[in-house]
C-alpha positions as a Markdown table, in Angstrom:
| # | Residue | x | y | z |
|---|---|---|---|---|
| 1 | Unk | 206.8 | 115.9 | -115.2 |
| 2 | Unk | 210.2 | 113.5 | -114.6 |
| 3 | Unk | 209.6 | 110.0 | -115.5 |
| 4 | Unk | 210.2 | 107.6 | -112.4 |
| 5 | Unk | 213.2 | 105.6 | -112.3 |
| 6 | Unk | 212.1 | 102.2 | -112.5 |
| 7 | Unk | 214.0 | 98.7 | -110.6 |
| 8 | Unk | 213.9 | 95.3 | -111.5 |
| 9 | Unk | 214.7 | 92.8 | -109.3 |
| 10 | Unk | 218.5 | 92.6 | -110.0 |
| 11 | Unk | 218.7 | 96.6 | -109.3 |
| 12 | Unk | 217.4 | 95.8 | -106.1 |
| 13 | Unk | 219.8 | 93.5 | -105.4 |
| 14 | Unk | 222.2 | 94.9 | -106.5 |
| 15 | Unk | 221.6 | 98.2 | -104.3 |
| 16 | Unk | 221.3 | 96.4 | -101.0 |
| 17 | Unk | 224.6 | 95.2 | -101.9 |
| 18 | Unk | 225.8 | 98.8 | -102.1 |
| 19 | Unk | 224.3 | 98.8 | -98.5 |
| 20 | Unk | 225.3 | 95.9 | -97.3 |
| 21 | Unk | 229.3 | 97.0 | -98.4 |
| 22 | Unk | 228.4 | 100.3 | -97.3 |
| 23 | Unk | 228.0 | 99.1 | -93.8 |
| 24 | Unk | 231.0 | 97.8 | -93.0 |
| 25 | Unk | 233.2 | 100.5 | -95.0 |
| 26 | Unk | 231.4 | 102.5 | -92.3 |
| 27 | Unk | 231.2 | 100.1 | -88.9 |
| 28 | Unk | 233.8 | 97.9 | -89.3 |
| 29 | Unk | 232.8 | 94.2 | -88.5 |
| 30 | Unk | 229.2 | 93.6 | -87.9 |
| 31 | Unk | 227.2 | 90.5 | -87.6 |
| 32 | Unk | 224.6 | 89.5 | -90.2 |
| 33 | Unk | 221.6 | 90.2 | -87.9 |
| 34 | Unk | 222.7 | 93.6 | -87.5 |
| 35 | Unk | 223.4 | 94.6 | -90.8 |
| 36 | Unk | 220.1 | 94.0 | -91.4 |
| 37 | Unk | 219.1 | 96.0 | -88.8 |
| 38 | Unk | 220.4 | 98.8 | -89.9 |
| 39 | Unk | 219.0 | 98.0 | -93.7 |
| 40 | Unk | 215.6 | 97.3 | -93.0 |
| 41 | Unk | 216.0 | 94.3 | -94.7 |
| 42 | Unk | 215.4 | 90.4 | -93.4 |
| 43 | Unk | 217.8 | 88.4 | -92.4 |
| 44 | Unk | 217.4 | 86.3 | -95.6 |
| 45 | Unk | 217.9 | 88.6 | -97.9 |
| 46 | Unk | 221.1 | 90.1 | -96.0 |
| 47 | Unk | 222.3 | 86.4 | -96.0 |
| 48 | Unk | 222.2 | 85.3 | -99.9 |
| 49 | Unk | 223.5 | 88.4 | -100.7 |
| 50 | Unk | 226.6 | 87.8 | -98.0 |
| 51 | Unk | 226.9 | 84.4 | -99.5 |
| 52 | Unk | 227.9 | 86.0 | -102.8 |
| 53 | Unk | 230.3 | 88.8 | -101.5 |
| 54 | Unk | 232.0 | 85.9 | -99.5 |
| 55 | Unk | 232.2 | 83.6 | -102.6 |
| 56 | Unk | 234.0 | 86.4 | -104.4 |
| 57 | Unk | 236.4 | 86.9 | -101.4 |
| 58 | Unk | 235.1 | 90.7 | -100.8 |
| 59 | Unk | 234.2 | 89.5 | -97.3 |
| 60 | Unk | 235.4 | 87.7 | -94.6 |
| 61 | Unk | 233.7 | 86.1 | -91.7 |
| 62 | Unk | 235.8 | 86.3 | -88.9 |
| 63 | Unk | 235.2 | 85.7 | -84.7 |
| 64 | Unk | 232.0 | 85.1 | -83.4 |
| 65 | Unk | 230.0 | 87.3 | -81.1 |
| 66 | Unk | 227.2 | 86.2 | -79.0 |
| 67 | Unk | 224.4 | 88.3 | -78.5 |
| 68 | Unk | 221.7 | 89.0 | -75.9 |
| 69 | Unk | 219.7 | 85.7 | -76.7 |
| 70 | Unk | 219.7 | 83.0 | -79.6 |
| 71 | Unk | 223.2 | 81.7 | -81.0 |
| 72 | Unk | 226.1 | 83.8 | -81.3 |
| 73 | Unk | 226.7 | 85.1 | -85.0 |
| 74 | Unk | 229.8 | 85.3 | -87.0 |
| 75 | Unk | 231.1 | 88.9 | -87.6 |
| 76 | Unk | 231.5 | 89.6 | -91.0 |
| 77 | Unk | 234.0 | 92.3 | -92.3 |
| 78 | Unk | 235.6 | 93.2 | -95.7 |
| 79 | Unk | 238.6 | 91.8 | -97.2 |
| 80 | Unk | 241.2 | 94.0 | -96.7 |
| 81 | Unk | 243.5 | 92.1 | -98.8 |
| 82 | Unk | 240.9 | 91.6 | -101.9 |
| 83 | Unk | 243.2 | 94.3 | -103.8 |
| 84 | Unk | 244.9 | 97.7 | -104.3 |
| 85 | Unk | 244.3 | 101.3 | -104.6 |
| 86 | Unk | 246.4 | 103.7 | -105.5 |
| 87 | Unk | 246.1 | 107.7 | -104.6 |
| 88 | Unk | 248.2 | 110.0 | -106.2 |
| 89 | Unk | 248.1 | 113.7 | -105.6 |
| 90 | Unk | 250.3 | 116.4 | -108.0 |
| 91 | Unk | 250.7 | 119.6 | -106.3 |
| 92 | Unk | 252.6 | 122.9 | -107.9 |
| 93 | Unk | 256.0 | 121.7 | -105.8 |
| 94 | Unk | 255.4 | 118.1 | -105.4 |
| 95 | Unk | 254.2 | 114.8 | -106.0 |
| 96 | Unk | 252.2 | 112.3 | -103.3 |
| 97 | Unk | 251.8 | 108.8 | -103.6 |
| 98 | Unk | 249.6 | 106.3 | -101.5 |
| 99 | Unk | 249.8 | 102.8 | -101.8 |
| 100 | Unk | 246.9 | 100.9 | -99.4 |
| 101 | Unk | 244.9 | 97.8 | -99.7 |
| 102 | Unk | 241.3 | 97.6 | -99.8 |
| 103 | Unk | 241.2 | 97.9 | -96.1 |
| 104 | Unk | 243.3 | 101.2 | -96.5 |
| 105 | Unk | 246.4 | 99.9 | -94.5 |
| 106 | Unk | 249.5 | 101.8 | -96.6 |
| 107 | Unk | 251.7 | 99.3 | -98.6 |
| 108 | Unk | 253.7 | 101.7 | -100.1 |
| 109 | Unk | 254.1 | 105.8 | -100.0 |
| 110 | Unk | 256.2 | 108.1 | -101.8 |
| 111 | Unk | 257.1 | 111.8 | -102.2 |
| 112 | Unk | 258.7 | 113.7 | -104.4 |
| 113 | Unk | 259.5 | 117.4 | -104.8 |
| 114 | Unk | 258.8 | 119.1 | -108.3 |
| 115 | Unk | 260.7 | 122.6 | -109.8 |
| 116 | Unk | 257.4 | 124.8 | -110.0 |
| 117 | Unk | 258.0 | 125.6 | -113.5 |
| 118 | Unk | 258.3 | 122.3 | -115.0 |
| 119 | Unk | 256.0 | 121.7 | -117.9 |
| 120 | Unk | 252.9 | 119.3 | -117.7 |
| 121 | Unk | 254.9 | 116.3 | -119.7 |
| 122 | Unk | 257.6 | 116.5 | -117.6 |
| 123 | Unk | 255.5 | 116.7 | -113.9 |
| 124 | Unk | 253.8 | 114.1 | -115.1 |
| 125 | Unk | 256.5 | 111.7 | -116.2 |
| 126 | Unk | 257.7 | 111.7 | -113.1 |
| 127 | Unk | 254.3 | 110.9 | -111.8 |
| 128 | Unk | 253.8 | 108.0 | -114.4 |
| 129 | Unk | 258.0 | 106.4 | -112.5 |
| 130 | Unk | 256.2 | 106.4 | -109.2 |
| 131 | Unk | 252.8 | 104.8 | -110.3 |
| 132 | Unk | 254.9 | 101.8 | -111.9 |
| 133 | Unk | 256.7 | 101.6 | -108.7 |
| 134 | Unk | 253.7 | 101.2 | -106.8 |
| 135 | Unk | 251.7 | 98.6 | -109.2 |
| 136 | Unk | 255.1 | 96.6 | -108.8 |
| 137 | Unk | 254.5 | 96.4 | -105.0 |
| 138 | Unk | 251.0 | 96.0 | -105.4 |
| 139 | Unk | 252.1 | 93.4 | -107.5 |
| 140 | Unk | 254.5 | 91.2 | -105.6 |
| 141 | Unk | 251.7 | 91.1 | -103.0 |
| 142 | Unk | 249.7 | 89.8 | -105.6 |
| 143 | Unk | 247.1 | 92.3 | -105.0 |
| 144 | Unk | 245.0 | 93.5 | -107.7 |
| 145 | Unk | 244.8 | 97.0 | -108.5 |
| 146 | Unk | 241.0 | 98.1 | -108.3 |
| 147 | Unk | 242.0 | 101.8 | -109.6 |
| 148 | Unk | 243.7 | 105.2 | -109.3 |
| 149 | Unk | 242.3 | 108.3 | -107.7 |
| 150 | Unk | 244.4 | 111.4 | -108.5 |
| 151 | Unk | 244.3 | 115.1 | -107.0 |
| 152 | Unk | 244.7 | 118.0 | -108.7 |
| 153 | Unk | 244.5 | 121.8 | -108.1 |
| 154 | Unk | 242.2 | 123.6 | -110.6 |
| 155 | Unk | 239.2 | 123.1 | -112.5 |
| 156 | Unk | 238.4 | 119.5 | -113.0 |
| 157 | Unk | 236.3 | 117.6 | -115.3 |
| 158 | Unk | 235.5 | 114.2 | -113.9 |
| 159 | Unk | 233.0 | 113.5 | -117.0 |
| 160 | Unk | 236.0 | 113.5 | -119.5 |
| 161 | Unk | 238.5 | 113.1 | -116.9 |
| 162 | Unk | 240.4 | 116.5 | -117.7 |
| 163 | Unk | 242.3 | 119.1 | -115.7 |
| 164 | Unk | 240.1 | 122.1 | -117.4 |
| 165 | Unk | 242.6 | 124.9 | -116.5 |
| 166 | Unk | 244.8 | 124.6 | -113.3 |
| 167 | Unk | 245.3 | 128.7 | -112.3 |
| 168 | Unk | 248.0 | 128.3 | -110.0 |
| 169 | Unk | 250.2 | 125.7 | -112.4 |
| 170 | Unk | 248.7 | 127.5 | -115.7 |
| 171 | Unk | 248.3 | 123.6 | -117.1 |
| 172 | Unk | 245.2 | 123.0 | -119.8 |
| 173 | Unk | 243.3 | 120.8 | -121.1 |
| 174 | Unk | 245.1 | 117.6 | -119.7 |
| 175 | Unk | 243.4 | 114.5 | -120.4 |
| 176 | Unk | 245.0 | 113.0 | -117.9 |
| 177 | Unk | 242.1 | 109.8 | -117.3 |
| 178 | Unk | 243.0 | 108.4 | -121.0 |
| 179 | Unk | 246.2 | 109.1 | -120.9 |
| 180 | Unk | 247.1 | 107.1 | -117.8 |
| 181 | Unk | 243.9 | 104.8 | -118.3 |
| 182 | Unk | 245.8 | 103.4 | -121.8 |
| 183 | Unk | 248.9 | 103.5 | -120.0 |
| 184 | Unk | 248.4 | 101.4 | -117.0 |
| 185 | Unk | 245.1 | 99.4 | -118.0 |
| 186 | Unk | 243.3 | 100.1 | -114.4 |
| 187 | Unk | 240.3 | 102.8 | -114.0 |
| 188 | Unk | 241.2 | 106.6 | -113.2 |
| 189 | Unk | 239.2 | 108.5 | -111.8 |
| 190 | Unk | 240.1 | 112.3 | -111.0 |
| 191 | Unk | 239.2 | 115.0 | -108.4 |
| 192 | Unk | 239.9 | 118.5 | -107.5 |
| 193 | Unk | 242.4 | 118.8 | -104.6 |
| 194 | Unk | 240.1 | 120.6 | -102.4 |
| 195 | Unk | 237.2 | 117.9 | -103.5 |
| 196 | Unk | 238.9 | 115.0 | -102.6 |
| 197 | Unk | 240.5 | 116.8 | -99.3 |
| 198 | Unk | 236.3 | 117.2 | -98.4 |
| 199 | Unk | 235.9 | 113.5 | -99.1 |
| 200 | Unk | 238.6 | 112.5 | -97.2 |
| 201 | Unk | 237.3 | 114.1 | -94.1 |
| 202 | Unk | 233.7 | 113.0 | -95.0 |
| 203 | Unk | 234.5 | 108.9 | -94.8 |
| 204 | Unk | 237.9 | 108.9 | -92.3 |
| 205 | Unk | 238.3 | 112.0 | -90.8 |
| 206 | Unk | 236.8 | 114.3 | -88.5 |
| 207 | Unk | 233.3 | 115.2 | -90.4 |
| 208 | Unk | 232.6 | 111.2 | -90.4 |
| 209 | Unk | 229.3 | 110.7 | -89.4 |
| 210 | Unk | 228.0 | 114.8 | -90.4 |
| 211 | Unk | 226.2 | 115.1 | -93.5 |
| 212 | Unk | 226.6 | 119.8 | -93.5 |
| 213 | Unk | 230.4 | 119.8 | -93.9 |
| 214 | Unk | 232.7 | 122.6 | -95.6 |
| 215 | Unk | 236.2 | 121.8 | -96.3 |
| 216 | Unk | 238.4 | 124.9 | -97.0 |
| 217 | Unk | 241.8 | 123.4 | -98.9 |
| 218 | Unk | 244.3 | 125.8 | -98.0 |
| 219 | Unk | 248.1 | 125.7 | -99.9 |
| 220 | Unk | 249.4 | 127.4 | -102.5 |
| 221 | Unk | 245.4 | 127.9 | -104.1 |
| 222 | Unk | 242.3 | 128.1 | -102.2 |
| 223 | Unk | 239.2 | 125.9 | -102.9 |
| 224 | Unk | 236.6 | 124.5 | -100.9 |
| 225 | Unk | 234.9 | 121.3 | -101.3 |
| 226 | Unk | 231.1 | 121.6 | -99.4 |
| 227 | Unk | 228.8 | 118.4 | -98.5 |
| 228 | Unk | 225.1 | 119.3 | -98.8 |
| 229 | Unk | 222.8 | 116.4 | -97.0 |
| 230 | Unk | 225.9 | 114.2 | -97.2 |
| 231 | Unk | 225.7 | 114.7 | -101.3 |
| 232 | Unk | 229.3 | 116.4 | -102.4 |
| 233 | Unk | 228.7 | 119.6 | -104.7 |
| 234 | Unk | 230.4 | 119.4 | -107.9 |
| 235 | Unk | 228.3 | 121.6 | -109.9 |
| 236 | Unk | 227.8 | 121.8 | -113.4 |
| 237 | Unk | 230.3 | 121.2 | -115.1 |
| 238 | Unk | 232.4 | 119.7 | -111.5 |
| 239 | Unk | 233.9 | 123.2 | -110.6 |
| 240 | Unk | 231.9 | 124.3 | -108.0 |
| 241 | Unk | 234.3 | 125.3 | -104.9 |
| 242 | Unk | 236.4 | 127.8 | -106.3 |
| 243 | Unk | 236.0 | 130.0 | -103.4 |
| 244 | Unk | 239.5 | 131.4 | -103.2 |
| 245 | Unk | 238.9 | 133.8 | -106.4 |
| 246 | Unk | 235.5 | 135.2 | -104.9 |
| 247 | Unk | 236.6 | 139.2 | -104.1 |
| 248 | Unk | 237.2 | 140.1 | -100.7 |
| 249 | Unk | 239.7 | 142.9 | -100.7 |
| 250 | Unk | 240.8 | 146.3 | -102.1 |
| 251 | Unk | 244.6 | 145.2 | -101.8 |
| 252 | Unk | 244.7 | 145.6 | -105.7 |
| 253 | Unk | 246.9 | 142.5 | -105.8 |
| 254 | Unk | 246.5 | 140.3 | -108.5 |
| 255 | Unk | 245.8 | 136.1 | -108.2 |
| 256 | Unk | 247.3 | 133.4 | -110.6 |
| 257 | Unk | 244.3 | 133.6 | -112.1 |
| 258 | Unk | 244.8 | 137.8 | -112.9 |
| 259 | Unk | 241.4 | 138.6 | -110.6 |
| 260 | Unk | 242.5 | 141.3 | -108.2 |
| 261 | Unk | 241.5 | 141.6 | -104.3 |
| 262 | Unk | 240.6 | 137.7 | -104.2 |
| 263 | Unk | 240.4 | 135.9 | -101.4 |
| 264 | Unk | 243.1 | 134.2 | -101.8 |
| 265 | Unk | 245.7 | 137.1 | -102.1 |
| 266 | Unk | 245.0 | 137.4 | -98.5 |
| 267 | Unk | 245.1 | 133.8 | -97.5 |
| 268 | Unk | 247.1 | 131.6 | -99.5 |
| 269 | Unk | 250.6 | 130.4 | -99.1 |
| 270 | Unk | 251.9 | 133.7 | -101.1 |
| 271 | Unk | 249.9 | 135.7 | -99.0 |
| 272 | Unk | 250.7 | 134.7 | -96.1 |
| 273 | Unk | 254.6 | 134.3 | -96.4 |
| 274 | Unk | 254.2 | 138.4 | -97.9 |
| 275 | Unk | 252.9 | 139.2 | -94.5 |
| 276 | Unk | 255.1 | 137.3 | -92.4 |
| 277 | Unk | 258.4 | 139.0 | -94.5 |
| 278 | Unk | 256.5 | 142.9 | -94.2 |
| 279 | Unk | 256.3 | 142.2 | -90.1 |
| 280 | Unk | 260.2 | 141.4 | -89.9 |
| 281 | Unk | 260.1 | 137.9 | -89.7 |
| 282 | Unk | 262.9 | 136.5 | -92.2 |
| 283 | Unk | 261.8 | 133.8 | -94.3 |
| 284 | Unk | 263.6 | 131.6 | -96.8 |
| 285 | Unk | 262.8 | 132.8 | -100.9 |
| 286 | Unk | 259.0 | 133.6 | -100.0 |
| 287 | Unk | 258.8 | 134.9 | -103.5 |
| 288 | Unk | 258.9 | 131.3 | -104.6 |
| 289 | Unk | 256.2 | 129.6 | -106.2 |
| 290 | Unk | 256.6 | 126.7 | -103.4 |
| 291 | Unk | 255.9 | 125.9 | -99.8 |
| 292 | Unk | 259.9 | 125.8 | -98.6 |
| 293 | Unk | 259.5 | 129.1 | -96.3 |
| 294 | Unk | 256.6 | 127.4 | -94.0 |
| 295 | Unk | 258.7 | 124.9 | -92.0 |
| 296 | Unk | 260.4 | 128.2 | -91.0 |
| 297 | Unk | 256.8 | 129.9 | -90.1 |
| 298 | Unk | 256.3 | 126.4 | -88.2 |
| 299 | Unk | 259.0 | 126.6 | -85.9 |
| 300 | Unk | 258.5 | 130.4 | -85.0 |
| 301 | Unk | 255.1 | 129.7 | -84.0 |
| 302 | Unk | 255.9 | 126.4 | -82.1 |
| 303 | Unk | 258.2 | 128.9 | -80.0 |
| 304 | Unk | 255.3 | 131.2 | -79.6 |
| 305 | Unk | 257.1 | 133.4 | -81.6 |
| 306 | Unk | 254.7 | 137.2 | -81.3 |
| 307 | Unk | 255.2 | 138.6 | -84.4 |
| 308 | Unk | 254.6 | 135.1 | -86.0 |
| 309 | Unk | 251.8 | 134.4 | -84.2 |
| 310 | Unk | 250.3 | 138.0 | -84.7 |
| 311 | Unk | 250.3 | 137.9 | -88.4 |
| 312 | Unk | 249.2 | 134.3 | -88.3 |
| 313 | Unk | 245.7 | 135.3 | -86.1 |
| 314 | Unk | 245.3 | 138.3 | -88.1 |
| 315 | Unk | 245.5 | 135.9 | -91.3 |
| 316 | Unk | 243.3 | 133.4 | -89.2 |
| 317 | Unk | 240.3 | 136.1 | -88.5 |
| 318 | Unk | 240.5 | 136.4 | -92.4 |
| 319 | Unk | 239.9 | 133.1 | -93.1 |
| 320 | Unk | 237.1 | 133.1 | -90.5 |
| 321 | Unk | 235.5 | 136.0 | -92.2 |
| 322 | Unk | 235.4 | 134.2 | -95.7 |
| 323 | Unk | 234.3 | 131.2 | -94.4 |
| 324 | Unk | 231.4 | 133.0 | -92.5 |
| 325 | Unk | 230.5 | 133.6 | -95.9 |
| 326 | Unk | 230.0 | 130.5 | -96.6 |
| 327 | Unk | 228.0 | 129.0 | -93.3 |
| 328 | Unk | 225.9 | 131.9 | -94.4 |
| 329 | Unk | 225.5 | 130.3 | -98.0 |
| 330 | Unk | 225.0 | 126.2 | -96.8 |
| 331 | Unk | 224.7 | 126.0 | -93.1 |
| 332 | Unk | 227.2 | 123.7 | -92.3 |
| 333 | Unk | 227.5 | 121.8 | -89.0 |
| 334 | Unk | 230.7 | 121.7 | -88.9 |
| 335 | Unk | 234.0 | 124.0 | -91.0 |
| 336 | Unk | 237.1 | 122.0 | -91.5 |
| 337 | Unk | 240.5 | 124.0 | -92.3 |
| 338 | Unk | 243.0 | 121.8 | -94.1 |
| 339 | Unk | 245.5 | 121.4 | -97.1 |
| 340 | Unk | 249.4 | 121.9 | -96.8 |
| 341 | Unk | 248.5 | 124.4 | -95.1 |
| 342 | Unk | 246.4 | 123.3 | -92.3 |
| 343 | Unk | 249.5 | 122.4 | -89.5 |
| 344 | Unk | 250.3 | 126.4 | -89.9 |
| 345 | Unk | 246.8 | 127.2 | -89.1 |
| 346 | Unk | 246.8 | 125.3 | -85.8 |
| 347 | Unk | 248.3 | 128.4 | -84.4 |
| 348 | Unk | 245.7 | 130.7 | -86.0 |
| 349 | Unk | 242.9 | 129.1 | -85.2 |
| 350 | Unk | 242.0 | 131.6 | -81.9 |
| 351 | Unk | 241.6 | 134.4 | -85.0 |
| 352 | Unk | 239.6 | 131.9 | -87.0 |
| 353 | Unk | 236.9 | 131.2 | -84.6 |
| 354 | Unk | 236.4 | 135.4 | -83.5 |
| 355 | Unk | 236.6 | 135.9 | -87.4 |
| 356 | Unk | 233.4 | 133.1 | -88.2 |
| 357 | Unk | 231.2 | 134.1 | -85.0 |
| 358 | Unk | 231.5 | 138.1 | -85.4 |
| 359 | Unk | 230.1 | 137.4 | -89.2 |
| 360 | Unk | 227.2 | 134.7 | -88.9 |
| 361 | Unk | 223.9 | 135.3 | -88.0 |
| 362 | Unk | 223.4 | 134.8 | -84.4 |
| 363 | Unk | 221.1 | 131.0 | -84.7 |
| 364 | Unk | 223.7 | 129.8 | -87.0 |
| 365 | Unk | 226.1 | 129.7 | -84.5 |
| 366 | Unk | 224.6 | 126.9 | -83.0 |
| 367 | Unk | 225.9 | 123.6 | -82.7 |
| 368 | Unk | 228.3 | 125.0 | -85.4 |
| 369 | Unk | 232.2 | 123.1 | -85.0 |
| 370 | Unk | 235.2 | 124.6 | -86.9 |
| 371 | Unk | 237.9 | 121.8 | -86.7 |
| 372 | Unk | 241.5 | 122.7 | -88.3 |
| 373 | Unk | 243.3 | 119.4 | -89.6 |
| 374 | Unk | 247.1 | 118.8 | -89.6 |
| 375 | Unk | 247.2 | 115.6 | -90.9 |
| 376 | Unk | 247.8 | 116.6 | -94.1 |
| 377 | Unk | 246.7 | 113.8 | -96.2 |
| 378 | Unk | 242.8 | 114.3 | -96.8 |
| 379 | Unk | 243.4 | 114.8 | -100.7 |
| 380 | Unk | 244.8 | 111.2 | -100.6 |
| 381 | Unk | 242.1 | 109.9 | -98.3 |
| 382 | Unk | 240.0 | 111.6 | -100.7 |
| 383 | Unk | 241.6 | 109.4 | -104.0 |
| 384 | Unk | 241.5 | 106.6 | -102.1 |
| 385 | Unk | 237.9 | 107.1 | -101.3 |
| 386 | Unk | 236.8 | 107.3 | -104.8 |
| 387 | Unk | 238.5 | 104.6 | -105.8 |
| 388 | Unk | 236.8 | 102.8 | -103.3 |
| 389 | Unk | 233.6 | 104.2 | -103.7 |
| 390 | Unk | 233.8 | 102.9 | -107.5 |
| 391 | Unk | 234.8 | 99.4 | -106.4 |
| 392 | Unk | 232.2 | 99.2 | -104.1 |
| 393 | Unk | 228.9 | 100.2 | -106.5 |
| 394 | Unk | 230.7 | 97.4 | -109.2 |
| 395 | Unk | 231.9 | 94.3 | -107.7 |
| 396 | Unk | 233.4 | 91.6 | -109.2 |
| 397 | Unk | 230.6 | 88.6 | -108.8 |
């Protein structure tokens, strides 16, 4: 029988303070009395731990509100200027960087393209000129830096902080936390791409507020990243999601990672430039390990181009049929399309829906919302997210 966690007094605290942060990450500015309506706690206790939080400047009071009867209360909200965070995502083709304060307003963004085939040192030098770049602005706001999240495709090991195996850039064992960690003296914490693209729509985007989410990253690779009872699955070892090499076809055509008739051979970037090229439509070097040919693909479906927009709804019932899959698997409330890809699917999205409803059983239908993104940032949201996440369980009292 498991032994039962046991809290003193300053665990307590310190886990209403969690709460109390919580909150207003969530709501925005609140008043005391609220907050500890919401809690469950007293007004008291809400209050000393306030007092403490506002001593270390991580809140703000601001305006006050009156209420329905007694004195009108001070809304309190965090500090979005009480430091920096700093999200980076490295992709096959290119590199993303987000600057943003604690209250997630960008400081500072950057992107730059990468040769597909450059080796790992070289990728992330190139990384490591941008992340000075941004601690310099972060710096001449005088902003502390509270942390880097960072995005990457592949098996990822947040316990030692390691890109395990990435199968579309054939990187290994990249210890990537100490590395950057000794480098730059702030905390880093890293995610898979399609991970972080989940917890980006969990806390800002369009699943805010559901707790049954699944979050298909699609690009160049294919992951998902799945919320459970609003509890992320990582899995053992943190490489749960790898949805895109589960078989789904006889096409005998092989994935980066050599497994044949994935589903990703049908979906992914390479798959779906092959089909647009075998129904006439001329693209720009689709053999290329990159993304250059889908502006192209973007502006032929824009014009309501047919043959486009034929392969892209055939592709789109695909993506519906693996995905029923997976409401079959966890029940979500609500699918989520996304990833570099996600704009593109805008236009397949008719195919998408007829692909998820033929599949699932008939009572799982219900209430069940697919949503495709184009906003192309979750992975970032995602870093940013974490970082905050981290900042927010360990405060600086």
């Amino acid at each position: 029988m498991a032994k039962q966690a046991k809290y003193d007094r300053s665990d307590i605290r310190r886990l209403n303070g969690i709460s109390v942060l919580d909150q207003l990450r969530r709501n925005g500015p609140m008043s005391r009395a609220n907050i500890a309506a919401q809690l469950g706690l007293t007004r008291a206790t809400v209050s000393n731990i306030v007092a403490e939080f506002i001593e270390a400047s991580l809140i703000l009071e601001t305006e006050y509100v009156g209420g329905a009867a007694g004195r009108p209360g001070l809304m309190l909200n965090l500090n979005a200027n009480y430091g920096s965070m700093i999200a980076v995502e490295l992709e096959l083709d290119r590199i993303s960087l987000l600057l943003t304060n604690v209250g997630q307003e960008e400081l500072w963004s950057e992107q730059v393209p990468v040769a597909p085939d450059l080796p790992p040192e070289e990728t992330l030098a190139l990384a490591e000129g941008l992340l000075s770049q941004a601690f310099k602005v972060s710096q001449e706001r005088k902003l502390k830096c509270y942390g880097v999240g960072v995005a990457l495709a592949g098996l990822v090991n947040r316990e030692v902080g390691q890109l395990a195996y990435g199968p579309t850039s054939g990187w290994e064992q990249i210890p990537l936390k100490e590395q950057w960690e000794n480098q730059f003296k702030v905390p880093v914490y890293l995610e898979n791409a399609a991970h972080a693209g989940a917890l980006g729509v969990y806390h800002f985007g369009a699943a805010r507020g559901k707790k049954n989410i699944v979050y298909l990253s699609m690009g160049v690779g294919l992951a998902a990243g799945i919320f459970c009872d609003g509890r992320l699955l990582h899995g053992k070892q943190g490489f749960a999601g790898q949805v895109g090499y589960t078989r789904f076809s006889d096409n005998n055509i092989a994935s980066s990672s050599g497994k044949q008739g994935a589903w990703v051979t049908e979906i992914g970037a390479a798959a779906v430039a092959r089909k647009l090229v075998a129904a006439g439509v001329e693209l720009p070097d689709p053999q290329a390990a990159g993304m250059e040919w889908m502006e192209v693909a973007m502006e032929l479906a824009r014009q309501q181009d047919a043959t486009a927009i034929k392969v892209l709804n055939e592709v789109g019932r695909q993506v519906g049929q693996g995905m029923a899959n997976l409401v079959l698997t966890f029940n979500p409330s609500m699918l989520i399309v996304g990833g570099r890809m996600g704009a593109l699917m805008k236009f397949a999205e008719s195919g998408m829906r007829a692909g998820v409803m033929e599949d699932v059983l008939p009572y799982m239908k219900e209430n069940l919302e697919l949503v495709v993104s184009d906003a192309g940032d979750e992975q970032l949201q995602g870093c940013l997210a974490t970082v905050f996440d981290f900042l927010m369980k360990n405060p600086e009292l």
